[in-house]
PAZADREN-175000 format. One record per residue (C-alpha): residue number from 0; residue in three letters; x, y, z. Coordinates in Angstrom, 3 decimals, always signed. Layout:
<sites>
SITE resi resn        u        v        w
SITE  NUM  ALA        X        Y        Z
...
</sites>
This chain:
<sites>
SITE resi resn        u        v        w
SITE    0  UNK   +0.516  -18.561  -20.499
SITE    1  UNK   +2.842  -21.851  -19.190
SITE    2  UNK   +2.891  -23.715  -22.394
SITE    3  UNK   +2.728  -26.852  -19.953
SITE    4  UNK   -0.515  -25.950  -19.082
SITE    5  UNK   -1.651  -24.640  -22.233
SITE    6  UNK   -0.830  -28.261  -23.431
SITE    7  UNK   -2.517  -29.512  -20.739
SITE    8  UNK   -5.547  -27.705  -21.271
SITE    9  UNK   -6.081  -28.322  -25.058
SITE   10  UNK   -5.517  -31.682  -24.172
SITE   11  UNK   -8.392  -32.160  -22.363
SITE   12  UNK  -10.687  -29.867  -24.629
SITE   13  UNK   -9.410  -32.200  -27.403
SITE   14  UNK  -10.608  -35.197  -25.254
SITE   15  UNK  -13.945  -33.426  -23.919
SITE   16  UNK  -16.651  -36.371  -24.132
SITE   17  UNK  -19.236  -34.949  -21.498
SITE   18  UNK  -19.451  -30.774  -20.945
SITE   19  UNK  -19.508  -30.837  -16.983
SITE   20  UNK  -16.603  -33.131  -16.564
SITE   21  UNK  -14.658  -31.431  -18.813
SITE   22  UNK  -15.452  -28.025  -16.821
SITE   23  UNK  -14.532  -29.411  -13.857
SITE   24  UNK  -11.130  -30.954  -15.105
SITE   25  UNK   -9.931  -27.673  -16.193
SITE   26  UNK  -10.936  -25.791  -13.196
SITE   27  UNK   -8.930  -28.382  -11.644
SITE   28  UNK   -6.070  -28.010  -13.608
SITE   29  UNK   -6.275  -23.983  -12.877
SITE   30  UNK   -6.599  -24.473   -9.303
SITE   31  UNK   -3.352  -26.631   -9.152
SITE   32  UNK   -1.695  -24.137  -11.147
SITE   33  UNK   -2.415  -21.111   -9.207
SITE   34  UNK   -1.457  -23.722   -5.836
SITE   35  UNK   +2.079  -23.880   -7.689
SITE   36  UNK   +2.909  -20.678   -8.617
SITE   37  UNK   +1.307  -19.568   -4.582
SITE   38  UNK   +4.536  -18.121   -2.728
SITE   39  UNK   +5.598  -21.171   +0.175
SITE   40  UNK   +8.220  -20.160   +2.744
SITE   41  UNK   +9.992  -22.892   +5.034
SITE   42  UNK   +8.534  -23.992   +8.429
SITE   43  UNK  +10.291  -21.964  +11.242
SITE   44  UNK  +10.191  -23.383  +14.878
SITE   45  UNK   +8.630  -21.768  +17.361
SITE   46  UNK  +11.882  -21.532  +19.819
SITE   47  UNK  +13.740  -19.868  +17.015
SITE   48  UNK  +11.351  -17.166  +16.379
SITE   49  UNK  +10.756  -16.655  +20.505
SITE   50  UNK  +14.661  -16.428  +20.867
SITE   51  UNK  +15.111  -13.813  +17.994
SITE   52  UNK  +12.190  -12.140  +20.051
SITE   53  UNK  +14.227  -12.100  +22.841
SITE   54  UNK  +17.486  -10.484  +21.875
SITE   55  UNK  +15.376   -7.846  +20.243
SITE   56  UNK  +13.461   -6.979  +23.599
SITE   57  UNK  +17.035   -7.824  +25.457
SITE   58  UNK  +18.464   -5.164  +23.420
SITE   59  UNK  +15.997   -2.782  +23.125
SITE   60  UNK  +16.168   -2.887  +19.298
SITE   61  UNK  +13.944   +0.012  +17.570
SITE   62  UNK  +11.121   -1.810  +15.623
SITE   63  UNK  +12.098   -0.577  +12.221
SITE   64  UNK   +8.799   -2.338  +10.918
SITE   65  UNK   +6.775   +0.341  +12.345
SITE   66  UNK   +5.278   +3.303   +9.919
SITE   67  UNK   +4.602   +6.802  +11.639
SITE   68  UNK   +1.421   +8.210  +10.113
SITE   69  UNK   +2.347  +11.411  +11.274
SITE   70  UNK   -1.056  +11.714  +14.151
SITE   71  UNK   +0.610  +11.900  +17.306
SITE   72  UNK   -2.171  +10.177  +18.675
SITE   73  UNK   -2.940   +7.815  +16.429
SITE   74  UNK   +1.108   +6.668  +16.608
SITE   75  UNK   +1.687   +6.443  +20.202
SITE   76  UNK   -1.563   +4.881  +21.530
SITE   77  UNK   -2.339   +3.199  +18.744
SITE   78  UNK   +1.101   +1.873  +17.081
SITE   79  UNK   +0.564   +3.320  +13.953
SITE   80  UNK   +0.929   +1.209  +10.839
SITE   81  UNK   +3.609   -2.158  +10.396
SITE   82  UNK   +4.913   -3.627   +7.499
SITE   83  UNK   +2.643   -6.580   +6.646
SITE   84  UNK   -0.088   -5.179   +7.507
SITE   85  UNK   -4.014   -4.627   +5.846
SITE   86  UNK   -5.023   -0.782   +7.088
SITE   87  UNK   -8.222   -0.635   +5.960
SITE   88  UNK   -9.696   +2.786   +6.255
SITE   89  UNK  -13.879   +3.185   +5.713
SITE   90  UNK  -16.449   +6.201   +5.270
SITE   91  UNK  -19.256   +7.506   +3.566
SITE   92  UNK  -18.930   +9.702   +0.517
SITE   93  UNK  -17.601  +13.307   +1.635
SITE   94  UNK  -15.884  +12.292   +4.809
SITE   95  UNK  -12.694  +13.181   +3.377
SITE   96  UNK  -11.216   +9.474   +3.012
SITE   97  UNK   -9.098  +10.755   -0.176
SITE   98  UNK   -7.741  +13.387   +1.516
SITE   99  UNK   -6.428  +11.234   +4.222
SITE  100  UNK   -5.122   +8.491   +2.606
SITE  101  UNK   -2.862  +12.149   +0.815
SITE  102  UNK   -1.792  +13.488   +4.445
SITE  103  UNK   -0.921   +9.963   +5.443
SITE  104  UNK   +1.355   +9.673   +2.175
SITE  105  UNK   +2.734  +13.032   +2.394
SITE  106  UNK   +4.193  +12.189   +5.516
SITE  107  UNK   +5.257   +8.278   +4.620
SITE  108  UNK   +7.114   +9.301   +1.714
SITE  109  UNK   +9.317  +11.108   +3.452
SITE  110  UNK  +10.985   +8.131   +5.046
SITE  111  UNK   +9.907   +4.836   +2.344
SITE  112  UNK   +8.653   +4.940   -1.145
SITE  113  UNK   +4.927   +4.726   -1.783
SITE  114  UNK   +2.803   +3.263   -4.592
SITE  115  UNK   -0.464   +4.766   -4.969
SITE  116  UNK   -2.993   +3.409   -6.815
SITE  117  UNK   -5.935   +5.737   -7.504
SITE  118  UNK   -8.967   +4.231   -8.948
SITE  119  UNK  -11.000   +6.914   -8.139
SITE  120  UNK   -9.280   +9.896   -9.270
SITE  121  UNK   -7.190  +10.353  -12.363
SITE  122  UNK   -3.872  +11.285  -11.552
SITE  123  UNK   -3.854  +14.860  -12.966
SITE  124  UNK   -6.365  +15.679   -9.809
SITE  125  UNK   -4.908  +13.259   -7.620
SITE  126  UNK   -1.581  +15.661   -7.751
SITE  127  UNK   -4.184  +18.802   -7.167
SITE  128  UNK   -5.108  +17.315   -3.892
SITE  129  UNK   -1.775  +16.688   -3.215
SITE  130  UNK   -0.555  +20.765   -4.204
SITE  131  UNK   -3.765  +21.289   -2.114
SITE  132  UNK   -2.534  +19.592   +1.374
SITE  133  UNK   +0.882  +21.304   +1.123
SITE  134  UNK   -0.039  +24.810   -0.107
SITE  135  UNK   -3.485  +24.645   +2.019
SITE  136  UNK   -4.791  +25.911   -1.490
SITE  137  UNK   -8.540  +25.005   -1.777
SITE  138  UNK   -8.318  +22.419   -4.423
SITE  139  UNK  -10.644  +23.708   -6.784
SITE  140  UNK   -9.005  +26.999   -7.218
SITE  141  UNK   -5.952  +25.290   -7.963
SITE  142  UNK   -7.880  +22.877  -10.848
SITE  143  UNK   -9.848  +25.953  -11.928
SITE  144  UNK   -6.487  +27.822  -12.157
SITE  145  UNK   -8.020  +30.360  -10.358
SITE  146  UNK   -4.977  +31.419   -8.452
SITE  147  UNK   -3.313  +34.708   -7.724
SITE  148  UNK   +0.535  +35.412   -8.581
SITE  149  UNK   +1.172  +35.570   -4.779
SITE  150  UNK   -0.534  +31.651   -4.513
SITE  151  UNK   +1.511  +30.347   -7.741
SITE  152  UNK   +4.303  +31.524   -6.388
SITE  153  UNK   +3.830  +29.493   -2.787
SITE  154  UNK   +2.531  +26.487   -4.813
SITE  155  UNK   +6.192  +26.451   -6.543
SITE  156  UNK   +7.846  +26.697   -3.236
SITE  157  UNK   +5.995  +24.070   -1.329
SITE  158  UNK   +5.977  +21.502   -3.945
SITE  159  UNK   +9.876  +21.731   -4.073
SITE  160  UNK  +10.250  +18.934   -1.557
SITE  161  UNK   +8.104  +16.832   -3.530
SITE  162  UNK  +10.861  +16.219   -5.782
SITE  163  UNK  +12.380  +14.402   -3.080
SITE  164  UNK   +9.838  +11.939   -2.380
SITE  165  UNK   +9.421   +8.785   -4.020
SITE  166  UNK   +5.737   +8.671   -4.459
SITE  167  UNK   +4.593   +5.947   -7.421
SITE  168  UNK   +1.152   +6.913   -9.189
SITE  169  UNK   -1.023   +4.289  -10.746
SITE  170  UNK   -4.672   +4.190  -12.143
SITE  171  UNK   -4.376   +1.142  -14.209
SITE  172  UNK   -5.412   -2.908  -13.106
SITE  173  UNK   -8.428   -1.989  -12.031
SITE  174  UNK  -10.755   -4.705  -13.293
SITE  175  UNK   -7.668   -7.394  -13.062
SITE  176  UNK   -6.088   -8.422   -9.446
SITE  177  UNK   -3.303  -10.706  -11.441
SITE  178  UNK   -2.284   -7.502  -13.380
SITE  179  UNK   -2.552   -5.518   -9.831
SITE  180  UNK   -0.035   -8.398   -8.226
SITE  181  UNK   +2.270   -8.018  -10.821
SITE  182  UNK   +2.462   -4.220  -10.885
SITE  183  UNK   +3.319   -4.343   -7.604
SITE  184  UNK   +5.510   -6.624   -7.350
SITE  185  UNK   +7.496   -4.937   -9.662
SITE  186  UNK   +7.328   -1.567   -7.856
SITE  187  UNK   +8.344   -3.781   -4.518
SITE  188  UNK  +11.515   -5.291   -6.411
SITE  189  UNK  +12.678   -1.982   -8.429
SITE  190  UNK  +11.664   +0.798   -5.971
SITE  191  UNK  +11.840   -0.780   -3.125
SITE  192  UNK   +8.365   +0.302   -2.104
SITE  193  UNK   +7.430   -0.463   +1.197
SITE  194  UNK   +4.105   +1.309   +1.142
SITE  195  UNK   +0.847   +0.515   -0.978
SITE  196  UNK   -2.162   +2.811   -1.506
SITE  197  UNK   -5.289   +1.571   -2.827
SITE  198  UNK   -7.957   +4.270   -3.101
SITE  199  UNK  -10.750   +2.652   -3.676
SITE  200  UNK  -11.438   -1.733   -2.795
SITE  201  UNK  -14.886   -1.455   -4.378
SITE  202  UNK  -13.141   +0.060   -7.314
SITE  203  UNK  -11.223   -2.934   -8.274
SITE  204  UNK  -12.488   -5.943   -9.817
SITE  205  UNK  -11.346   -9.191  -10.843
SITE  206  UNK  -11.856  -11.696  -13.979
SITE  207  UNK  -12.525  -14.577  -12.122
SITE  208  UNK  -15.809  -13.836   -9.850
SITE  209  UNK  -17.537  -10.888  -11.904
SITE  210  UNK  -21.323  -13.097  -11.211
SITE  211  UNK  -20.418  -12.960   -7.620
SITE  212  UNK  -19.661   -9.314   -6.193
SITE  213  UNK  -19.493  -10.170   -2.339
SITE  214  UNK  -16.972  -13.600   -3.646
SITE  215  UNK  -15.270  -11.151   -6.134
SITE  216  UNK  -14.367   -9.011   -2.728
SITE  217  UNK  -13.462  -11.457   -0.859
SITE  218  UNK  -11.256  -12.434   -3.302
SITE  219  UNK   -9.756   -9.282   -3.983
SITE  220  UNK   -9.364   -8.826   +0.369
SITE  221  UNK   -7.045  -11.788   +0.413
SITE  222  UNK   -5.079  -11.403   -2.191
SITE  223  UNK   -4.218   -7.626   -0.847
SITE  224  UNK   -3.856   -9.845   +2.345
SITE  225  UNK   -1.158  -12.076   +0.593
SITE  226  UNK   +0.780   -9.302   -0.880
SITE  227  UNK   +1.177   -7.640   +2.108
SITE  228  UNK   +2.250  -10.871   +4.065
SITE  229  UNK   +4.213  -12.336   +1.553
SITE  230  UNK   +6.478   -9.134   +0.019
SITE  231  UNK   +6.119   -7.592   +3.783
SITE  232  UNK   +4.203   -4.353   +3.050
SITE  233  UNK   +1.734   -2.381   +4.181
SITE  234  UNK   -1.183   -1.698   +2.564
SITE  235  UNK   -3.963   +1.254   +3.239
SITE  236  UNK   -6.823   +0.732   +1.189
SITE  237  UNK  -10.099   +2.536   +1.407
SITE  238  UNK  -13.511   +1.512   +1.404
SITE  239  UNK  -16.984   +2.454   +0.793
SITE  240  UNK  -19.411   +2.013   +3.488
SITE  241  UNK  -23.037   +0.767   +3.084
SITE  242  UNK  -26.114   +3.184   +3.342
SITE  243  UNK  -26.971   +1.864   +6.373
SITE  244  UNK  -25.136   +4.425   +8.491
SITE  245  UNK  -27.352   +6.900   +6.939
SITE  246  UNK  -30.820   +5.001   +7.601
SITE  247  UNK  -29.564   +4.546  +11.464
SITE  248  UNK  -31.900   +6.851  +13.843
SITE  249  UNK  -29.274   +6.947  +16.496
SITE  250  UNK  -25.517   +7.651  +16.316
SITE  251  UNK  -24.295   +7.861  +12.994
SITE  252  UNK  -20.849   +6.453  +13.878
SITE  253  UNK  -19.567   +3.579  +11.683
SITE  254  UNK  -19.350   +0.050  +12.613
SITE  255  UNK  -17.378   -3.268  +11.217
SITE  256  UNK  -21.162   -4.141   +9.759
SITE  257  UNK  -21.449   -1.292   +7.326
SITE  258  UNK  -18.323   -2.129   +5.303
SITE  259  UNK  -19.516   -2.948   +2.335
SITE  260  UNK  -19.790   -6.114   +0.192
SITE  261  UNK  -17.921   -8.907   +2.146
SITE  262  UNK  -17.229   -9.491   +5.813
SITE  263  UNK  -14.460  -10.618   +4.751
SITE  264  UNK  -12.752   -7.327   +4.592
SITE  265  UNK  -12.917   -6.944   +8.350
SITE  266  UNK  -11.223  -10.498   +8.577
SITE  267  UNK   -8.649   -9.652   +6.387
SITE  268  UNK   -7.802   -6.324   +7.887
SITE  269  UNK   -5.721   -5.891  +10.386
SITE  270  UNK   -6.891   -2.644  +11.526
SITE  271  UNK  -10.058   -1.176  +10.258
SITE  272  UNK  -10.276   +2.633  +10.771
SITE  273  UNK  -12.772   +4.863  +10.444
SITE  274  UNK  -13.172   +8.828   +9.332
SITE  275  UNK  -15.879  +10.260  +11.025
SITE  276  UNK  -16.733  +13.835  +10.810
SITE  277  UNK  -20.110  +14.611  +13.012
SITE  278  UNK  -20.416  +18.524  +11.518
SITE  279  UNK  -21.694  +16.410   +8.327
SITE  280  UNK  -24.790  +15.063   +9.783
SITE  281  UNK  -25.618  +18.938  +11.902
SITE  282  UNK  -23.996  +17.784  +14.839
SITE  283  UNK  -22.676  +20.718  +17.045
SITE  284  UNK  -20.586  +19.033  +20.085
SITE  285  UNK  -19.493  +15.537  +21.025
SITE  286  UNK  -19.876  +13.664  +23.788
SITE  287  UNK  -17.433  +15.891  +26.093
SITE  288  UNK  -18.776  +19.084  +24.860
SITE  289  UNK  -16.102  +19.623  +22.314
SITE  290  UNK  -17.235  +21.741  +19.058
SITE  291  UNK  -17.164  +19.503  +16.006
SITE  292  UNK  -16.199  +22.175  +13.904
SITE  293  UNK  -14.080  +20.811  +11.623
SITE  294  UNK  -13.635  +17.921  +13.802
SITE  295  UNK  -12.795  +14.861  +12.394
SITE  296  UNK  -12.701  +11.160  +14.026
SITE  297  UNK  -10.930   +8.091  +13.387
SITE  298  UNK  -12.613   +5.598  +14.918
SITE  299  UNK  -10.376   +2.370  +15.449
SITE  300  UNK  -12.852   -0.126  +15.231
SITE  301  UNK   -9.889   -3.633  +14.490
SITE  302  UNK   -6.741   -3.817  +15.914
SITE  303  UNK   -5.140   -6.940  +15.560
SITE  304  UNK   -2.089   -5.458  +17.942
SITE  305  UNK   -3.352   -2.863  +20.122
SITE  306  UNK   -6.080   -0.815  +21.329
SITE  307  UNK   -9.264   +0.035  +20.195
SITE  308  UNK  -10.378   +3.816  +20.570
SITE  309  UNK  -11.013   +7.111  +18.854
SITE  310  UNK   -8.483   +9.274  +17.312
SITE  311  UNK   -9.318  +13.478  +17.192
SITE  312  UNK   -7.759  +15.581  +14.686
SITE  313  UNK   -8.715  +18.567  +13.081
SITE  314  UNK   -9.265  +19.955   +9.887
SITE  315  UNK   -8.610  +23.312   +8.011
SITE  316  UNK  -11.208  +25.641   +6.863
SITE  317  UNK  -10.240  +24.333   +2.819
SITE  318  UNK  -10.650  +21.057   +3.757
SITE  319  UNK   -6.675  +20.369   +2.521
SITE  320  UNK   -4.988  +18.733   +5.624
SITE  321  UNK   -5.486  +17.154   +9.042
SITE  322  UNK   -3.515  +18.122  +12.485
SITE  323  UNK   -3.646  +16.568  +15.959
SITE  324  UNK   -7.013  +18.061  +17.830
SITE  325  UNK   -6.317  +20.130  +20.774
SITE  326  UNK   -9.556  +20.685  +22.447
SITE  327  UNK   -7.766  +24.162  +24.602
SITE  328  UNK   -6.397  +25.572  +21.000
SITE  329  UNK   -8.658  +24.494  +18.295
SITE  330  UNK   -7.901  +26.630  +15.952
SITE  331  UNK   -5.147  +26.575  +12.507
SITE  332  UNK   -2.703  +29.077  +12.976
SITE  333  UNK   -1.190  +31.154   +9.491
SITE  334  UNK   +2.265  +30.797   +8.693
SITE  335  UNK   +4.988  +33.581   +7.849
SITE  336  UNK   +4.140  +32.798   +4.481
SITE  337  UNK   +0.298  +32.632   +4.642
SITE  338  UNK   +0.831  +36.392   +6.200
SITE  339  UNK   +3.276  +38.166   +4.173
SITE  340  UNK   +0.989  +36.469   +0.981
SITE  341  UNK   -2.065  +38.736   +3.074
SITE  342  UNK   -0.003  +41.367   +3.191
SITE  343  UNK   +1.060  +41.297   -0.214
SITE  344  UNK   -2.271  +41.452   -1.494
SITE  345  UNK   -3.790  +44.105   +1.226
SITE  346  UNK   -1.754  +46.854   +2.605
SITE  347  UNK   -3.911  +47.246   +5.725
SITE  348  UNK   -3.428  +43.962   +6.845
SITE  349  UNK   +0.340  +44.535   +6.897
SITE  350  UNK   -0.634  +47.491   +9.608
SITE  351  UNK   -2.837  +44.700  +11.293
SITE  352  UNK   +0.546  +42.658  +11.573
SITE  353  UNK   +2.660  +45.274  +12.859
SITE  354  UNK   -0.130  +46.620  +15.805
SITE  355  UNK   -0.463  +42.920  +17.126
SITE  356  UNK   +2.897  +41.917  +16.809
SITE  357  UNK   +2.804  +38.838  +14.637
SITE  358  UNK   +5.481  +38.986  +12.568
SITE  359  UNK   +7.430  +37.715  +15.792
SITE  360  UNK   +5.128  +34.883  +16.423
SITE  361  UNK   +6.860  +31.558  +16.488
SITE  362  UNK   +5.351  +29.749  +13.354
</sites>
């Protein structure tokens, strides 16, 4: 602690005549402190910043704050993610929110460092779902080591690449947002990370509102908020969604009113997305008579900067990855490797191979 204000705060303990006044000198003296030590930038006038605006739509200047999440869709009609924004990203248990926030990090990291904070998952199976999405492994066979030669093998050779990416791992700060700020802050000035991961909000917690849960969110929001405004970051950070999606007799889709615990979430977001997968609740075919097998939606629900809509992708069969939906060819296709692994381990399917001419497909 500031030994100022530790003086100043045994001071006034020292001094305490009457209980109430004395609490509500020192939460006085806290506020002001944490008002000090808040992060205060210089006015800029609003002719500078529309000039610099200018020259960059004069010259046709890339906009290098802009983070591809690898969803063609997603990117192009929906601008992806920027730096200094709140991606919030909300579903019910088993809509596979984990697993996207990992495909959405597997393909970040491979242009800007990423800090991932998983609350939810220690980090030994955090890195199986990970193995999982590149190997398309189901994940329990690879935690139940319940893998063939021919699948250790391929788990060795995708994760090679890996090595290149600068992916951070964190489970700790939990139950402290000052501890939290820090950390990342200090991932932000050594790593350079441009990209935080919080997996999940209602996981986190903070010392000064524990009585108040909704407060103690709202809290926690704007402070994510902050960090992301004032370090110029993005942060994707999922979020549990109230039961009342399941209780609704109609469509099941989520709306801004089932995130859960604060509204202030959806006022501190700057895009709330989210996953949607309509095979979960028995239903066969959306709206346009496209099977929902395996069909998964991301529903764009805020968008401080663009359009609001509904993204399509598609899953695979071991629930390990995501890929743009394409309603004429939805289906996964094996790659060389996938095949010659099927091969490996049954001779007939090597004559299946030959007689339909696959090894010359274009993977």
């Amino acid at each position: 602690m500031n030994p100022t204000l530790k003086n100043k705060i045994e001071n006034i303990i020292q001094h305490a005549d009457d209980e109430v006044e004395t609490l509500q000198k020192l939460k006085h003296l806290l506020y002001e402190a944490e008002a000090q030590q808040s992060f205060i930038q210089n006015s800029t006038s609003m002719a500078e910043l529309v000039s610099d605006n200018l020259k960059i739509i004069q010259n046709k200047t890339p906009k290098n704050a802009t983070i591809k999440t690898g969803f063609t869709s997603l990117d192009k009609d929906f601008g992806g993610f920027e730096l200094g924004e709140v991606i919030v990203i909300g579903g019910r248990p088993g809509m596979g929110k984990t697993q996207l926030l990992v495909n959405l990090v597997l393909h970040i990291s491979s242009s800007m460092p990423v800090l991932y904070f998983s609350f939810d998952l220690a980090k030994f199976s955090l890195s199986n779902r990970f193995l999982s999405a590149i190997s398309g492994i189901q994940t329990h066979k690879i935690m139940q080591n319940q893998l063939t030669e021919a699948e250790i093998n391929h788990l060795a050779a995708v994760a090679k690449p890996l090595e290149n990416r600068e992916i951070l791992v964190n489970e700790s700060c939990f139950n402290s947002i000052s501890a939290f700020k820090s950390l990342c802050e200090k991932e932000i000035k050594e790593k350079q990370v441009k990209v935080i991961v919080v997996d999940y909000l209602q996981m986190m917690g903070s010392n000064k509102y524990r009585n108040n849960r909704e407060i103690e969110i709202s809290h926690i929001s704007r402070e994510l908020k902050g960090i992301a405004k004032q370090h110029n970051v993005c942060i994707i950070v999922s979020s549990q969604l109230s039961r009342a999606v399941e209780t609704r007799g109609s469509s099941k889709r989520p709306q801004l009113s089932d995130l859960r615990d604060s509204g202030a979430i959806e006022q501190d977001a700057d895009k709330v997305i989210f996953i949607y997968r309509p095979e979960y609740y028995k239903i066969d075919e959306d709206e346009d008579g496209n099977n929902t097998d395996r069909m998964v939606e991301l529903i764009i629900a805020k968008n401080r900067n663009g359009y609001l809509g509904t993204v399509k992708l598609l899953r695979d069969d071991a629930f390990t990855k995501f890929q743009d939906f394409d309603p004429d060819k939805n289906e996964f296709s094996f790659s060389k490797e996938r095949l010659e692994e099927l091969a490996a381990k049954n001779p007939n399917f090597k004559n299946l191979i030959d007689e339909f001419g696959l090894e010359d497909a274009p993977f």
